[in-house]
CHARMM internal coordinates of N, CA and C (Angstrom, degrees):
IC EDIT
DIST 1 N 1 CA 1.4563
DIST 1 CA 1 C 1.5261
ANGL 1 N 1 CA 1 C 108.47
DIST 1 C 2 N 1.1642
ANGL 1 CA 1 C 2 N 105.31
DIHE 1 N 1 CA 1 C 2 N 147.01
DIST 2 N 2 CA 1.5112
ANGL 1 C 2 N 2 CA 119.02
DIHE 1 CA 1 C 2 N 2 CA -177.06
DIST 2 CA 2 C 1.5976
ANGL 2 N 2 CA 2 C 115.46
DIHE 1 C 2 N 2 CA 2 C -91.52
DIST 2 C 3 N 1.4715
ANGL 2 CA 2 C 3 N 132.35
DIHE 2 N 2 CA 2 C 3 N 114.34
DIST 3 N 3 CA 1.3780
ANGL 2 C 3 N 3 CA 110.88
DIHE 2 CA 2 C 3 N 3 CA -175.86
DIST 3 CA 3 C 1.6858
ANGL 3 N 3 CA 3 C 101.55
DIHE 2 C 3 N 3 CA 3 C -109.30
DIST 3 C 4 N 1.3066
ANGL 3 CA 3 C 4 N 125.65
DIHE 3 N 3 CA 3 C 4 N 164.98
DIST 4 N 4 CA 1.4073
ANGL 3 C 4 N 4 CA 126.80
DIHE 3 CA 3 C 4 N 4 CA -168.84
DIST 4 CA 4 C 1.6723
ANGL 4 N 4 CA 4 C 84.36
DIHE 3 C 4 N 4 CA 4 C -133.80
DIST 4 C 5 N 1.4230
ANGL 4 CA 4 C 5 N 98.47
DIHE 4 N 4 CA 4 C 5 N 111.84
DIST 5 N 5 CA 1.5426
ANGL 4 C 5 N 5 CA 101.41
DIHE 4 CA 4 C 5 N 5 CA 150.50
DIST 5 CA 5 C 1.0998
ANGL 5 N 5 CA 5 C 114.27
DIHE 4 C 5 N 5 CA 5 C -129.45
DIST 5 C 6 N 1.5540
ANGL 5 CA 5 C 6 N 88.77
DIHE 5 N 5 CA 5 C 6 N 97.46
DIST 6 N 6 CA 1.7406
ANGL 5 C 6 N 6 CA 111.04
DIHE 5 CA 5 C 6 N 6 CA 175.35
DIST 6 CA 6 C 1.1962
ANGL 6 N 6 CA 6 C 111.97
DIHE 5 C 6 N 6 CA 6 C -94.96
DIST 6 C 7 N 1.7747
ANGL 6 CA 6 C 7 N 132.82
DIHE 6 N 6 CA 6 C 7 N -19.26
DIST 7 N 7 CA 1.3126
ANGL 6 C 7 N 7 CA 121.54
DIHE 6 CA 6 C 7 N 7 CA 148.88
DIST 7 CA 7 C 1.3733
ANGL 7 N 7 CA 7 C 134.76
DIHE 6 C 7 N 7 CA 7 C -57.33
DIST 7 C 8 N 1.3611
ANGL 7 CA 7 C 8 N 114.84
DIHE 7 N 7 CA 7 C 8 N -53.97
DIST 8 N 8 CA 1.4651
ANGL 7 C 8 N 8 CA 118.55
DIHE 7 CA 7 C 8 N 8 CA 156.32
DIST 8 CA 8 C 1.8988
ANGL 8 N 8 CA 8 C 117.35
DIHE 7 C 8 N 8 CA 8 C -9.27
DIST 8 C 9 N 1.2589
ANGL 8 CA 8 C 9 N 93.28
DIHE 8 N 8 CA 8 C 9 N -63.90
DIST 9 N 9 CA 1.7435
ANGL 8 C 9 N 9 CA 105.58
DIHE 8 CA 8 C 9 N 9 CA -174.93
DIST 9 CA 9 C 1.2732
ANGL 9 N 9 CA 9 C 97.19
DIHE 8 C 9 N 9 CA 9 C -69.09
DIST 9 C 10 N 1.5976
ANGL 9 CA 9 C 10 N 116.81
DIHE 9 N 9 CA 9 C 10 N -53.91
DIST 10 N 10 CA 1.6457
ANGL 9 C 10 N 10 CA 93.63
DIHE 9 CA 9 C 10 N 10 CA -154.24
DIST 10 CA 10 C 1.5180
ANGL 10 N 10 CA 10 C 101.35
DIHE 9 C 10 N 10 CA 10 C -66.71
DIST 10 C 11 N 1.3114
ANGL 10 CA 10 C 11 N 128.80
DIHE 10 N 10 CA 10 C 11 N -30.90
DIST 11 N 11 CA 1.4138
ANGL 10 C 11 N 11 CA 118.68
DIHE 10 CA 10 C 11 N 11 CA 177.77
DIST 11 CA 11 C 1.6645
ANGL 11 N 11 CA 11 C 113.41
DIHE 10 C 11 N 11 CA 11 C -70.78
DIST 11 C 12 N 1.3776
ANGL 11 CA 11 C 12 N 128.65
DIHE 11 N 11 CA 11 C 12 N -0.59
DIST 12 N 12 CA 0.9369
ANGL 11 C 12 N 12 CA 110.41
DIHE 11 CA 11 C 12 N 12 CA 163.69
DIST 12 CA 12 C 1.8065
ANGL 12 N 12 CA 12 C 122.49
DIHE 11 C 12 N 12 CA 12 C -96.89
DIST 12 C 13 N 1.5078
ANGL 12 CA 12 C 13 N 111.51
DIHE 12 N 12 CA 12 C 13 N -5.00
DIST 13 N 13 CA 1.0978
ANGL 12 C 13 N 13 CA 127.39
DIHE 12 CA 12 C 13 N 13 CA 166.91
DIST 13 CA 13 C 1.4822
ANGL 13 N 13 CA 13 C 118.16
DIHE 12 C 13 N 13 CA 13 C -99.45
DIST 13 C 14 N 1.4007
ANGL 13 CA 13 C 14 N 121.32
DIHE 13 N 13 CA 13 C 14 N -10.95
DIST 14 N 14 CA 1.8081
ANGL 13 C 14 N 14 CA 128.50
DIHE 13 CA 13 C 14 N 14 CA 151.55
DIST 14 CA 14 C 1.8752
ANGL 14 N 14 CA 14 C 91.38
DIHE 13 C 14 N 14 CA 14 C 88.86
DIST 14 C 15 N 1.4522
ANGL 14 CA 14 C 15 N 99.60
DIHE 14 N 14 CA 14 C 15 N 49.97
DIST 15 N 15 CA 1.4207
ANGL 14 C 15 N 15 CA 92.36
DIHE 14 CA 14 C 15 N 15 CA -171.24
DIST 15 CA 15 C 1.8916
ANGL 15 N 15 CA 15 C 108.73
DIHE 14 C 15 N 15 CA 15 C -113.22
DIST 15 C 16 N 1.0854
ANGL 15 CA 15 C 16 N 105.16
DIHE 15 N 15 CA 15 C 16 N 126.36
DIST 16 N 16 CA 1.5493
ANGL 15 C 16 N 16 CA 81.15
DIHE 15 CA 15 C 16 N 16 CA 168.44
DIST 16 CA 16 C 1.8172
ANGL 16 N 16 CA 16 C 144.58
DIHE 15 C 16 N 16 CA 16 C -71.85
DIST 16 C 17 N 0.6709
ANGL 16 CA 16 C 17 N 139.00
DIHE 16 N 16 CA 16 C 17 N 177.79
DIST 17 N 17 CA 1.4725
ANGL 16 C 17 N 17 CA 135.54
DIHE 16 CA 16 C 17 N 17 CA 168.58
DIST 17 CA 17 C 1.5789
ANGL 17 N 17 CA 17 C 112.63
DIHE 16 C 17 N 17 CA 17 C -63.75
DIST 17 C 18 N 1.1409
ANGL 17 CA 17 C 18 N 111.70
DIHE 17 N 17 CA 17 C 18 N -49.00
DIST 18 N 18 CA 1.4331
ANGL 17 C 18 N 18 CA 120.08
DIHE 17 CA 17 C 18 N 18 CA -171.95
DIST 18 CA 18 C 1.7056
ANGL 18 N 18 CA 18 C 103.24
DIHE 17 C 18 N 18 CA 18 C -65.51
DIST 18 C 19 N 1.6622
ANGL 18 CA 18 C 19 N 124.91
DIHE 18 N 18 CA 18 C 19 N -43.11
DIST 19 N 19 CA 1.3084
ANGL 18 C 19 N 19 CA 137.05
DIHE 18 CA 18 C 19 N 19 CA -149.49
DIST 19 CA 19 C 1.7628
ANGL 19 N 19 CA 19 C 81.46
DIHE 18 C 19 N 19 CA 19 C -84.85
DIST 19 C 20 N 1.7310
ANGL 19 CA 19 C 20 N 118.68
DIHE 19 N 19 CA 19 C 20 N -35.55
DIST 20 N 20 CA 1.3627
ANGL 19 C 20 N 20 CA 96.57
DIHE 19 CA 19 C 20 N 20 CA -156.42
DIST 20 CA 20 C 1.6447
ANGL 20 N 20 CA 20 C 104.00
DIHE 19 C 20 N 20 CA 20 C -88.27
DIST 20 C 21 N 1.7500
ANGL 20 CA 20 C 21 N 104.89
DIHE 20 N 20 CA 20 C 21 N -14.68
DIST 21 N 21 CA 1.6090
ANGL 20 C 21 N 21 CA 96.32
DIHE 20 CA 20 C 21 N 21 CA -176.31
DIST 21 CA 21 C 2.1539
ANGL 21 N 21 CA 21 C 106.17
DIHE 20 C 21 N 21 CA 21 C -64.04
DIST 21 C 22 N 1.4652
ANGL 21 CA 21 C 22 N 81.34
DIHE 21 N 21 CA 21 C 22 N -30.36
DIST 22 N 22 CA 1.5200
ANGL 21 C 22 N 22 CA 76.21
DIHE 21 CA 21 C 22 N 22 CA -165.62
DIST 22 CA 22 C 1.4802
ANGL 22 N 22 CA 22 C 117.70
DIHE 21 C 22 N 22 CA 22 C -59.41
DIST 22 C 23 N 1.8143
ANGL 22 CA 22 C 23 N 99.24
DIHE 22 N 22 CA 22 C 23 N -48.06
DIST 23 N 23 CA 1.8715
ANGL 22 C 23 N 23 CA 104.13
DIHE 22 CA 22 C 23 N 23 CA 174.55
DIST 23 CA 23 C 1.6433
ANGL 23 N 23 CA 23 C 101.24
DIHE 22 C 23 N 23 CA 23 C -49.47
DIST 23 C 24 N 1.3640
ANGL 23 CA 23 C 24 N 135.45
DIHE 23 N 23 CA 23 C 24 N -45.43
DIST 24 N 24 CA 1.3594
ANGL 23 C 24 N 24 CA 111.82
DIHE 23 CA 23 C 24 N 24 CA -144.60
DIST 24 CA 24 C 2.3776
ANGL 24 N 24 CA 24 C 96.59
DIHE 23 C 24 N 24 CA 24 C -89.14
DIST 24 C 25 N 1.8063
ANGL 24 CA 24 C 25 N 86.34
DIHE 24 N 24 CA 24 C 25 N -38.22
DIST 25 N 25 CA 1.7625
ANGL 24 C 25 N 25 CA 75.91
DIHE 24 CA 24 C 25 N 25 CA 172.11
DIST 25 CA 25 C 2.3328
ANGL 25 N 25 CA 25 C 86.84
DIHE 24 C 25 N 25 CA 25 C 124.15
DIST 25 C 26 N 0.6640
ANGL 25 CA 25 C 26 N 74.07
DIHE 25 N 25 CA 25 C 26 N 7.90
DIST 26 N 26 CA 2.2833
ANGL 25 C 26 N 26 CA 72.78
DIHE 25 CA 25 C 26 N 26 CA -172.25
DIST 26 CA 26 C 1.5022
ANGL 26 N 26 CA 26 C 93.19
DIHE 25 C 26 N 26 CA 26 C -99.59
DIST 26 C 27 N 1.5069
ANGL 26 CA 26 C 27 N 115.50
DIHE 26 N 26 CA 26 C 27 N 164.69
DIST 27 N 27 CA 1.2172
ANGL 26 C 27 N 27 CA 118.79
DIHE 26 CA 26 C 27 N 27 CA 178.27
DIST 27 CA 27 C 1.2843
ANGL 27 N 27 CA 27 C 104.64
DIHE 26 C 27 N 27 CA 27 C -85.93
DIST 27 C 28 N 1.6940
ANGL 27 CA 27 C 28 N 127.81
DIHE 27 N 27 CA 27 C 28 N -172.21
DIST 28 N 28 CA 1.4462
ANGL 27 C 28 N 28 CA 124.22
DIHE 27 CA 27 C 28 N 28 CA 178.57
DIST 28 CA 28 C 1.3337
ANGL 28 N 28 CA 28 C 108.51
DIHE 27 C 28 N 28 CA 28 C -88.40
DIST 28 C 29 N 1.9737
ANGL 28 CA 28 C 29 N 115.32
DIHE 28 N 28 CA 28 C 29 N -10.94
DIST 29 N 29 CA 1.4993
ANGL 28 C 29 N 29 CA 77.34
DIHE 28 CA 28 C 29 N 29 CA -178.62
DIST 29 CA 29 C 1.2698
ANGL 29 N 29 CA 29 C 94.30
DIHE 28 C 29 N 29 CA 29 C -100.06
DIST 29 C 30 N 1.4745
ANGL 29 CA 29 C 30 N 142.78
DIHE 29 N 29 CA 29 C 30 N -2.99
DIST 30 N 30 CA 1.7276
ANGL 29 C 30 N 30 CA 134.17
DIHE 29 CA 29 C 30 N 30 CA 166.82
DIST 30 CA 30 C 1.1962
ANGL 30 N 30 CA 30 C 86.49
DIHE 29 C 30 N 30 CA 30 C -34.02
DIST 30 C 31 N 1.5573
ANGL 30 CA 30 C 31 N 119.20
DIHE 30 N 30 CA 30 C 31 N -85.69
DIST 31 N 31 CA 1.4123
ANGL 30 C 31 N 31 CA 126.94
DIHE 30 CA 30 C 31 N 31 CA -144.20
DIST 31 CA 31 C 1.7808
ANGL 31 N 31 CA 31 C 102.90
DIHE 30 C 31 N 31 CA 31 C -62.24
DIST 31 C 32 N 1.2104
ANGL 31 CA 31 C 32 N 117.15
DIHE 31 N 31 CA 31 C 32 N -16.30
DIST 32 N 32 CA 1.6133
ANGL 31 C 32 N 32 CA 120.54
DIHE 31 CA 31 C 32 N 32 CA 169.48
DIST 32 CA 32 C 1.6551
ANGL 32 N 32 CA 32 C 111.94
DIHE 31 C 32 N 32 CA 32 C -41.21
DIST 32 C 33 N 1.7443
ANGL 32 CA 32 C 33 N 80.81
DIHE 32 N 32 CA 32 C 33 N -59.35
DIST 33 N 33 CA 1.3353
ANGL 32 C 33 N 33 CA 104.00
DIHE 32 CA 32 C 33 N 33 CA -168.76
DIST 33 CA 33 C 1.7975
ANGL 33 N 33 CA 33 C 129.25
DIHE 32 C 33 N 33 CA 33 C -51.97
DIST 33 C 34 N 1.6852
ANGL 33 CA 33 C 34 N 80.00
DIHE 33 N 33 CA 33 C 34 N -47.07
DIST 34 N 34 CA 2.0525
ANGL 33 C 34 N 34 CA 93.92
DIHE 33 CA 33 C 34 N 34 CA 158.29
DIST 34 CA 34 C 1.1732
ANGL 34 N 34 CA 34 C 119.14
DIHE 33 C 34 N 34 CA 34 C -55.45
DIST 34 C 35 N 1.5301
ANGL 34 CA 34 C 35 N 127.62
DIHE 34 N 34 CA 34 C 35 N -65.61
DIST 35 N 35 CA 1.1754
ANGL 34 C 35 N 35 CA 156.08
DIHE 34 CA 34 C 35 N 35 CA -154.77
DIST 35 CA 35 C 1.9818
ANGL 35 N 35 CA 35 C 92.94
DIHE 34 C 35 N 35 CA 35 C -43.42
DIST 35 C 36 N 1.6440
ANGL 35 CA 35 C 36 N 96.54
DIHE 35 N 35 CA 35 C 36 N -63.25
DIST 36 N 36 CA 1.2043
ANGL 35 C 36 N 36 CA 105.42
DIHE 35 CA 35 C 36 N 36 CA 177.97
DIST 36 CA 36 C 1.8188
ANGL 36 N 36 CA 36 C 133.81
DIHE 35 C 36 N 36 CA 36 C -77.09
DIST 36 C 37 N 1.3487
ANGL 36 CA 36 C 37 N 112.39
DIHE 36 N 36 CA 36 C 37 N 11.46
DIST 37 N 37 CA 1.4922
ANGL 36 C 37 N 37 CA 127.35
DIHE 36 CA 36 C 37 N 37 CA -179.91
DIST 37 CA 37 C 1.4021
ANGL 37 N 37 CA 37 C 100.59
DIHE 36 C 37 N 37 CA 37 C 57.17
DIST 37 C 38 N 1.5834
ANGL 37 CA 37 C 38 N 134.58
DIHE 37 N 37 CA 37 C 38 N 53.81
DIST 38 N 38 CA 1.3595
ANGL 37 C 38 N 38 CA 135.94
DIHE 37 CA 37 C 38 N 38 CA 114.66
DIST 38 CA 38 C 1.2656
ANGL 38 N 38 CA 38 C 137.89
DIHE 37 C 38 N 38 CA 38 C -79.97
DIST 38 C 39 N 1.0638
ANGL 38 CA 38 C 39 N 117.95
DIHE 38 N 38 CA 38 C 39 N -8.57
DIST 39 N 39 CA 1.5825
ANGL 38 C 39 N 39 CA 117.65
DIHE 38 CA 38 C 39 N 39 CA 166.62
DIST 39 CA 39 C 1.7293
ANGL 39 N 39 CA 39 C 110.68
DIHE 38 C 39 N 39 CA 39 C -49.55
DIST 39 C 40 N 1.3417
ANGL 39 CA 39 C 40 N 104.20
DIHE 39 N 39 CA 39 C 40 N 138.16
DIST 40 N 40 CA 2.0183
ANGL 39 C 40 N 40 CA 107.48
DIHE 39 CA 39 C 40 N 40 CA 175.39
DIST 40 CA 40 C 1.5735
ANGL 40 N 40 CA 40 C 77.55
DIHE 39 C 40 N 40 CA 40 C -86.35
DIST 40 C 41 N 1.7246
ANGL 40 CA 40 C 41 N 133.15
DIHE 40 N 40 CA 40 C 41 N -67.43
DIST 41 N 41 CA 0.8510
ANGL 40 C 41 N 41 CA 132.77
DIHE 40 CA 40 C 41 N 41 CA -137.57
DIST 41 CA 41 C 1.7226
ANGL 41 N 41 CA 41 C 113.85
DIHE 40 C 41 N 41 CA 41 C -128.76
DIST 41 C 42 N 1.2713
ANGL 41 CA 41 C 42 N 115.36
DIHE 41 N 41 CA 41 C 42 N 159.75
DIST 42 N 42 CA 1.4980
ANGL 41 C 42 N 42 CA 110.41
DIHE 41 CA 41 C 42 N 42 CA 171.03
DIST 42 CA 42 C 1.6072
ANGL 42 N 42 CA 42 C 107.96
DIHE 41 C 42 N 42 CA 42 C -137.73
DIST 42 C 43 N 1.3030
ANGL 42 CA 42 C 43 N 122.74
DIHE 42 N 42 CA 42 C 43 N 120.92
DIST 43 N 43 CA 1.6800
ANGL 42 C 43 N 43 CA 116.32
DIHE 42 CA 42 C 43 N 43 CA 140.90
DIST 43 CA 43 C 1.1713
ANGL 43 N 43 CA 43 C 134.34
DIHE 42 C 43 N 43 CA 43 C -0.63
DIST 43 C 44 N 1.3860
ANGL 43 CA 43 C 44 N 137.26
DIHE 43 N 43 CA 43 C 44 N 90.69
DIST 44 N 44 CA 1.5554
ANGL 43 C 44 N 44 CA 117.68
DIHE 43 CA 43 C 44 N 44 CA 152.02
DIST 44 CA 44 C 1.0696
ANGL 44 N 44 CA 44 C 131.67
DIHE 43 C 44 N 44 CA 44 C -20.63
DIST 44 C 45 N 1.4547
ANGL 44 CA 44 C 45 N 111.05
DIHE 44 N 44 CA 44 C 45 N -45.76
DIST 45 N 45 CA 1.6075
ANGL 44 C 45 N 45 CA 124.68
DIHE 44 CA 44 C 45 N 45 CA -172.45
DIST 45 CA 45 C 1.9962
ANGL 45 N 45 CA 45 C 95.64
DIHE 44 C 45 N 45 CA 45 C -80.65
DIST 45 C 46 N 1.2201
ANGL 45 CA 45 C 46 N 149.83
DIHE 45 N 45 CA 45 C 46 N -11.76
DIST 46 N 46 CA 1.0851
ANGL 45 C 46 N 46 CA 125.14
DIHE 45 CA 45 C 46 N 46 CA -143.48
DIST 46 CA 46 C 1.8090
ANGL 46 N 46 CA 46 C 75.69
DIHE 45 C 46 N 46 CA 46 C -131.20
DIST 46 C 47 N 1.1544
ANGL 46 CA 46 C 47 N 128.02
DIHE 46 N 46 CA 46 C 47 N -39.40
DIST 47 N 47 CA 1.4180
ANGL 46 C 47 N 47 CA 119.18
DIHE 46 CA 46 C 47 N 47 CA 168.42
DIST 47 CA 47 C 1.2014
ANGL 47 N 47 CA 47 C 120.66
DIHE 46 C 47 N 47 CA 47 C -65.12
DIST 47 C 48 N 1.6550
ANGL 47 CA 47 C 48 N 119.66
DIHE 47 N 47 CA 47 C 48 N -26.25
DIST 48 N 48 CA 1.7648
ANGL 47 C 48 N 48 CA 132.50
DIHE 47 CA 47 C 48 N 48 CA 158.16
DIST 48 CA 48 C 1.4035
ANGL 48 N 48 CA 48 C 96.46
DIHE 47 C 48 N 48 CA 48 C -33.21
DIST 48 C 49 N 1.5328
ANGL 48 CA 48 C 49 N 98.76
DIHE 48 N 48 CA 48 C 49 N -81.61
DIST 49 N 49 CA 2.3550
ANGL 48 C 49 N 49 CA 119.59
DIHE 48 CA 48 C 49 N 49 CA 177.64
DIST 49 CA 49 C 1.4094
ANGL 49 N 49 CA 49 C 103.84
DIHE 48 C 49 N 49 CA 49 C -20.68
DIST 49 C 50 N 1.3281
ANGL 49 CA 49 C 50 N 115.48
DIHE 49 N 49 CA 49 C 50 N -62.15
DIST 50 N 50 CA 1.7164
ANGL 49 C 50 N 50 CA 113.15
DIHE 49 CA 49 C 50 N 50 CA -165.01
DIST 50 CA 50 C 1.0070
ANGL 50 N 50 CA 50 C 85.07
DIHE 49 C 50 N 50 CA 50 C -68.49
DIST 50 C 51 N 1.7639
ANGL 50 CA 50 C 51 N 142.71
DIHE 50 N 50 CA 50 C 51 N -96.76
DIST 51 N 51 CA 1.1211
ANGL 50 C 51 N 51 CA 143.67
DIHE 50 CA 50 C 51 N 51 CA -125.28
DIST 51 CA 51 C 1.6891
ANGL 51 N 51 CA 51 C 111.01
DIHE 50 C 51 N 51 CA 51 C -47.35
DIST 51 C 52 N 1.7877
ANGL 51 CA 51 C 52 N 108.54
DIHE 51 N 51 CA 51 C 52 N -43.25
DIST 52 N 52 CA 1.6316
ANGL 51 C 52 N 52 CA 110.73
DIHE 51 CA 51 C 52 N 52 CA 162.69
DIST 52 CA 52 C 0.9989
ANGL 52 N 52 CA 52 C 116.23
DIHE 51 C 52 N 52 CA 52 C -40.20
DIST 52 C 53 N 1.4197
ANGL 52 CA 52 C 53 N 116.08
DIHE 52 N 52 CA 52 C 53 N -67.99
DIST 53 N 53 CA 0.9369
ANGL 52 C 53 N 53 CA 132.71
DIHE 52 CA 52 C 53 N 53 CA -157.37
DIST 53 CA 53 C 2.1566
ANGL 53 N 53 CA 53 C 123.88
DIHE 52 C 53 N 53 CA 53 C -58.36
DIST 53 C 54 N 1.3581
ANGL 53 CA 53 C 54 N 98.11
DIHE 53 N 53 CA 53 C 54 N -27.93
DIST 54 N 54 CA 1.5126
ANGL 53 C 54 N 54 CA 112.35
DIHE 53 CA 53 C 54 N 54 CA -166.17
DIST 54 CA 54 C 1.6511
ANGL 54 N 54 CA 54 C 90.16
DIHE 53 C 54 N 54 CA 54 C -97.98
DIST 54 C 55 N 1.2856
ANGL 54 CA 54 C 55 N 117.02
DIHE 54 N 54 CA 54 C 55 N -42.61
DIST 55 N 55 CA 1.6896
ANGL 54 C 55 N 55 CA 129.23
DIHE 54 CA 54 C 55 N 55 CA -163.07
DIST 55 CA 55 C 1.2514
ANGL 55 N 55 CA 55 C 101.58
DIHE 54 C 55 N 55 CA 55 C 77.48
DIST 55 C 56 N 1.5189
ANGL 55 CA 55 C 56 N 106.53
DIHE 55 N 55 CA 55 C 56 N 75.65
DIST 56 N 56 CA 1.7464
ANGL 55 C 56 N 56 CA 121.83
DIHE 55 CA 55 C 56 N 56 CA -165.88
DIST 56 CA 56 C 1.4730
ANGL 56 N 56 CA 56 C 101.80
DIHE 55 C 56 N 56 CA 56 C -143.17
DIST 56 C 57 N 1.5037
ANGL 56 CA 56 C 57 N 98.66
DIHE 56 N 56 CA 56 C 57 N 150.41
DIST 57 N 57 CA 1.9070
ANGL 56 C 57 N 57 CA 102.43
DIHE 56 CA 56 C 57 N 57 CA 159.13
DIST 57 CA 57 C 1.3240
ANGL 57 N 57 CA 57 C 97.93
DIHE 56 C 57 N 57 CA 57 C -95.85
DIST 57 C 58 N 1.5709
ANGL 57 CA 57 C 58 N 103.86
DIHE 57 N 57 CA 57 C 58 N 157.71
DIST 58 N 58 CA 1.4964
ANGL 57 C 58 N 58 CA 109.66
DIHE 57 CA 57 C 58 N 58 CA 162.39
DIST 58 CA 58 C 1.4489
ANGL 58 N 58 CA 58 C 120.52
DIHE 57 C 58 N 58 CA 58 C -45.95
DIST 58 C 59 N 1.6824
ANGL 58 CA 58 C 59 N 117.89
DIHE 58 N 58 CA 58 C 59 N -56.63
DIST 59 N 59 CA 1.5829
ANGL 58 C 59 N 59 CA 105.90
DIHE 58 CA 58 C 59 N 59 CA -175.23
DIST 59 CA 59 C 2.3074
ANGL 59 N 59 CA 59 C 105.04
DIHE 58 C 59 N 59 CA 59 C -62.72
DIST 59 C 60 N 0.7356
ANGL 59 CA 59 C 60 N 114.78
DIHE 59 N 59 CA 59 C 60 N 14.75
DIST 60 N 60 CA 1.0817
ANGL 59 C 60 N 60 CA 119.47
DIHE 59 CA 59 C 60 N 60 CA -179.36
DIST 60 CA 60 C 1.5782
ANGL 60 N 60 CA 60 C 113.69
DIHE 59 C 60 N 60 CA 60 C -85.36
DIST 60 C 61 N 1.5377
ANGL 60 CA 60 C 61 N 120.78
DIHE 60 N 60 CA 60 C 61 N -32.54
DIST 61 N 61 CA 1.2884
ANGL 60 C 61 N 61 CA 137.58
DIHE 60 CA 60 C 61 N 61 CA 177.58
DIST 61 CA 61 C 1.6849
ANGL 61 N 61 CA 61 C 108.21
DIHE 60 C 61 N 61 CA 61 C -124.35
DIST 61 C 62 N 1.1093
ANGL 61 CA 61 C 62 N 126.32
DIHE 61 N 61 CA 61 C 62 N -9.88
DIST 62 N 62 CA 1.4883
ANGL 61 C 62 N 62 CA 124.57
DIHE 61 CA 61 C 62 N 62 CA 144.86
DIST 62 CA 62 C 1.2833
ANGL 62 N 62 CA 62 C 131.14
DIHE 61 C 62 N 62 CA 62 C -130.66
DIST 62 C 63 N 1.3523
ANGL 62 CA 62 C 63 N 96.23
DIHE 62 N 62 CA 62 C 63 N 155.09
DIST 63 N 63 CA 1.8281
ANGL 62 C 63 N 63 CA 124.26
DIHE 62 CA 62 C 63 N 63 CA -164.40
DIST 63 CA 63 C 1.4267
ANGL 63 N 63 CA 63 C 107.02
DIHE 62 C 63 N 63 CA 63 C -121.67
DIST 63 C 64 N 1.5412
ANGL 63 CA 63 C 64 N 106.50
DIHE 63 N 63 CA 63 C 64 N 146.69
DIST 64 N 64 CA 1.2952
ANGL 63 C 64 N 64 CA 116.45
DIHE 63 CA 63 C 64 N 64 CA 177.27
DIST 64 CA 64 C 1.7479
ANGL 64 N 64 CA 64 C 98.29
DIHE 63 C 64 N 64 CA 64 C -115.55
DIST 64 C 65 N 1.5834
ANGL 64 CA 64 C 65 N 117.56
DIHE 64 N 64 CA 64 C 65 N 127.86
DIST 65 N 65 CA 1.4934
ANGL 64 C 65 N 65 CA 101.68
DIHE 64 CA 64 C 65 N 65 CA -176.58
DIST 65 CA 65 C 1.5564
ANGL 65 N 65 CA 65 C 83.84
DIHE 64 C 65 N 65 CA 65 C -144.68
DIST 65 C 66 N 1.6423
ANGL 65 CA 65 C 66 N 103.44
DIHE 65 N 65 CA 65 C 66 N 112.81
DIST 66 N 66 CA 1.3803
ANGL 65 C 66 N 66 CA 124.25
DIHE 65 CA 65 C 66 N 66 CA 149.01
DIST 66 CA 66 C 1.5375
ANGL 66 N 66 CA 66 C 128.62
DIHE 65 C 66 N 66 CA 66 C -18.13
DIST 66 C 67 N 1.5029
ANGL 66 CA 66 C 67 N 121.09
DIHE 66 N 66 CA 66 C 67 N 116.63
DIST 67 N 67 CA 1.1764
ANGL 66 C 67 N 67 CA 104.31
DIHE 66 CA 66 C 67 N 67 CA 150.16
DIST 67 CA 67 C 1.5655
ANGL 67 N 67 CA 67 C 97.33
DIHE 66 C 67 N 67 CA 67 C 103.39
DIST 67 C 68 N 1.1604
ANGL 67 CA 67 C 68 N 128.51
DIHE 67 N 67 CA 67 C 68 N -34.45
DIST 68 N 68 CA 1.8243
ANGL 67 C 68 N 68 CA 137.70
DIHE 67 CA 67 C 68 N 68 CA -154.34
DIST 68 CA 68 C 1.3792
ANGL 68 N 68 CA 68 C 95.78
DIHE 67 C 68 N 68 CA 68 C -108.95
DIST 68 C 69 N 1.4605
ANGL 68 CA 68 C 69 N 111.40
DIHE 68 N 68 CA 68 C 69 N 121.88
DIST 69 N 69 CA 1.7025
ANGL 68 C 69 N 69 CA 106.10
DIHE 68 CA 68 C 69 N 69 CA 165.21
DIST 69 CA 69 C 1.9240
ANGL 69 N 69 CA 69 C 84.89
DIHE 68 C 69 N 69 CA 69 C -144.49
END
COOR INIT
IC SEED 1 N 1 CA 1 C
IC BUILD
């Protein structure tokens, strides 16, 4: 299973939800949808947005965790 901790970051960059949908361009509840590990799928191009956007690597906001679905 794939986990997205895209809160993690934005609180370590003091960012809000609203400030980051706008930099990357997704609505709030897309990014709802991440935030909360319902996404099936994500964009290259829209994990590009965050990763700019936070000053992040990808494994930085995703996790691979054995065993958990």
């Amino acid at each position: 299973m794939i986990i997205v901790n895209l809160d993690v970051m934005m609180a370590k960059r003091k960012m809000s939800s609203t400030e980051l949908a706008e930099r990357i361009g997704i609505t709030m509840a897309n990014l709802s949808i991440l935030k909360n590990n319902k996404a099936k799928a994500i964009r290259f191009s829209t994990l590009e947005a965050i990763c700019e956007a936070l000053d992040c690597q990808p494994g930085d906001i995703l996790e691979h965790v054995k065993g958990e679905e």
